[in-house]
Residue, then its C-alpha position, 0 to 999 in steps of 0.5 A: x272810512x265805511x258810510x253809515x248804514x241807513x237802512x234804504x238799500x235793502x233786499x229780501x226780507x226786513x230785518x227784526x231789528x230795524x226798530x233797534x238801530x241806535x245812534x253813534x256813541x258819544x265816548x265823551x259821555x261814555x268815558x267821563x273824558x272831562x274828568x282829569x287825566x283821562x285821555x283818548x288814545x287811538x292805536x294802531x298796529x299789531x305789536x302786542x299780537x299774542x303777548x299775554 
């Protein structure tokens, strides 16, 4: 797993957007995962690569 990105170890010239970094995204808040039937799933693989 990559390490967050803290910003400390930068070089040349600032970023614009060092006032815009956000936080992680919390999916219980995004998804309404206390509603019912709602489940996380995470997948993996690549069987369904080039099927529309």
């Amino acid at each position: 797993m990559m390490a967050a990105y803290t910003g400390a170890r930068t070089t040349g010239f600032a970023s614009p957007a060092t006032g815009a970094v956000e936080g992680p995204i919390d999916l219980a808040a995004v998804l309404s995962l206390t509603a019912p039937g709602r489940y996380p799933v995470r997948v993996a693989g690549a069987s369904w690569t080039g099927i529309s």
